[in-house]
C-alpha positions, -999 to 999 in steps of 0.1 A, spaced: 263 347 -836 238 327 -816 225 342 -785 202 327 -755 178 348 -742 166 335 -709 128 351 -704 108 345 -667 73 334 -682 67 299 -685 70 280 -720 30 267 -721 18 293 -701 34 327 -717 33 305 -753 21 336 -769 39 363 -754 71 341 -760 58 337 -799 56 374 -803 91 379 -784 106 353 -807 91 375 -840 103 411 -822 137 405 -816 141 380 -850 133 417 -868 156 433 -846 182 409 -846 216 425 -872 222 391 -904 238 364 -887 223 363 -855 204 336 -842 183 345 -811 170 315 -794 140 324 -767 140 298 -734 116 301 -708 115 293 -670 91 271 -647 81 271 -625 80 312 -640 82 345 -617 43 346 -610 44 367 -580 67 397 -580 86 391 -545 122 386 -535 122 348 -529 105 345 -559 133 360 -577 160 347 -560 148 312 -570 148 323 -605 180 333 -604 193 301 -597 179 285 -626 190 316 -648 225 313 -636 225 276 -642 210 281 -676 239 304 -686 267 278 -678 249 256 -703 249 283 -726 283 286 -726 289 250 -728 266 248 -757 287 275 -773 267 304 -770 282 338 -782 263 354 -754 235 355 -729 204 377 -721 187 377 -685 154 389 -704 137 398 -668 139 437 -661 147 430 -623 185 412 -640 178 391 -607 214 367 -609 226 389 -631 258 393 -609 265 359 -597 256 345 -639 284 375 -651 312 356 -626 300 320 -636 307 326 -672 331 341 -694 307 351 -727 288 385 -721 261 383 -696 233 410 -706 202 427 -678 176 434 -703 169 462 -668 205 476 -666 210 480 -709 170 495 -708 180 521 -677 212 528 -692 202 534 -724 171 553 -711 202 580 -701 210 585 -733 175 595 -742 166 618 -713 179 634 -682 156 612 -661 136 585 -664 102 571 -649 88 540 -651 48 518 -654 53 484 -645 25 459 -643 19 452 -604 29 471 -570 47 447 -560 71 450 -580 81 487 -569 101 481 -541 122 460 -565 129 487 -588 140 508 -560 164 486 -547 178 482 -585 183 520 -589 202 520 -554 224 491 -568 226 511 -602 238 539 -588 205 560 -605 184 572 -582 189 606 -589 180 600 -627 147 583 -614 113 607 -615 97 577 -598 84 541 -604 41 536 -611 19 509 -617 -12 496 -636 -28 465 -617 -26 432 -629 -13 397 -617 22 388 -639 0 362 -663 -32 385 -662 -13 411 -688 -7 380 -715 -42 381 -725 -38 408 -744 -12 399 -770 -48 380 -786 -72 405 -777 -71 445 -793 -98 459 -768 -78 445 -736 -49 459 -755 -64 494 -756 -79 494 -724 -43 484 -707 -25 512 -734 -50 538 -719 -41 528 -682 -4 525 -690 -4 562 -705 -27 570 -671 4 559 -649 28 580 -671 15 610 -667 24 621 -632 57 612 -641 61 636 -664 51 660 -639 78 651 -619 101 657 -644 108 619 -663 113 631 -696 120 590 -708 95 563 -700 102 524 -695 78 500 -696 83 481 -662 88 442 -677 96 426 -712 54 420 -713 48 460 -715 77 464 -735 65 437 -764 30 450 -758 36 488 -766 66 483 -783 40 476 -813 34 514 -814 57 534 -838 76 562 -821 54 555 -792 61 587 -772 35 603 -741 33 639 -733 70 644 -756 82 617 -734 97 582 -755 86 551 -747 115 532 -745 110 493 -758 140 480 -740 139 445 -757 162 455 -792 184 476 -767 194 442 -744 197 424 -781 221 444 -794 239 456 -761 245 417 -768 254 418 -800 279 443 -795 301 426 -771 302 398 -789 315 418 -819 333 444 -797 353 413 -778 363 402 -816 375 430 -827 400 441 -799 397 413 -770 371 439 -749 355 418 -719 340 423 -680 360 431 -662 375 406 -636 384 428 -606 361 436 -574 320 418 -580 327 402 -614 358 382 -604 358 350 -619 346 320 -599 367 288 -594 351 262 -613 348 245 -584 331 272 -570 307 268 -598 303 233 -598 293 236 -558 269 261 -573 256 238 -596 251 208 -575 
């Protein structure tokens, strides 16, 4: 099984956070599969909606190659799953949200759910993903340590910046446990990889939930699942299948 896993951060500039992500879900990954890591640039550097609707373009376009090349399925390995609509009618292998397997599988774990991500600005984009989600009510609330999207990277290479953004992250949690999360996400694939190091990582009771294995083998599954009795998206309502002219239009 060969899967593409499309992260946000820049090849040259996120080499080490991409090295690490390559290692974490290579351990995760079941025999046989082959994950292959890709990553974007110009990269989602500033957490706004333009910025992520340009992303999404190149996402989308990436996971028509993927197909072509003969991929078995394809990751949007960006919590926000911006394109992750549009890239699930341009294609007909499974088309994972490392956000949507994370939350749902978060609802598994717990009644509700809160989550840290790395910069405010990015809040108002989870909101808008748990309207779309349909989880609102599941959602204690969304918090965030400071730091610019490439800021966070340094600490992959550096234990005392790793400790000193653990500490904050566990900060942030806290009032959401007092309002009742009783899971909590790490708001990006960075925080995920970066406390996803710590064993049963859990705050106040609470799991930490490392998303990254769950989008791997939410993968992994419907690749194995469409095998074994012809499962697949469904093609009514959002995920009809576009014309390939449509695509093509897309494309060019």
């Amino acid at each position: 099984m060969r899967i593409f896993w499309q992260s946000f951060v820049d090849e040259a500039i996120g080499s080490t956070y991409l090295d690490y992500l390559r290692d974490h879900l290579a351990r995760a990954a079941a025999p046989g599969t082959t994950v292959e890591v890709h990553g974007m640039s110009p990269p989602d550097s500033y957490a706004h909606a333009l910025s992520e609707m340009r992303c999404a373009r190149l996402m989308i376009a990436n996971a028509v190659a993927a197909q072509k090349a003969g991929y078995d399925a394809f990751v949007c390995g960006h919590i926000q799953d911006s394109g992750l609509l549009e890239a699930r009618g341009a294609v007909d292998i499974p088309v994972i949200g490392l956000g949507e397997s994370t939350l749902l599988h978060a609802c598994q774990l717990g009644r509700t759910m809160g989550i840290v991500t790395i910069n405010p600005r990015f809040i108002p984009l989870f909101e808008r993903q748990f309207a779309y989600y349909g989880l609102g009510k599941r959602i204690a609330g969304v918090r965030s340590v400071v730091f610019e999207p490439g800021q966070i990277l340094a600490a992959f290479d550096d234990e005392a910046l790793l400790e000193r953004t653990k500490a904050q992250f566990d900060t942030e949690a806290a009032p959401l446990l007092d309002l009742g999360a009783e899971v909590i996400i790490g708001g990006g694939g960075i925080p995920m990889l970066l406390f996803g190091r710590t064993h049963a990582h859990r705050i106040g009771g609470a799991p930490v939930l490392d998303g990254l294995p769950v989008a791997l083998m939410h993968a992994e599954m419907a690749v194995r699942l469409g095998a074994l009795n012809g499962l697949a998206i469904s093609r009514r309502g959002l995920y009809t299948r576009a014309p390939d002219t449509v695509v093509d239009e897309f494309l060019a």
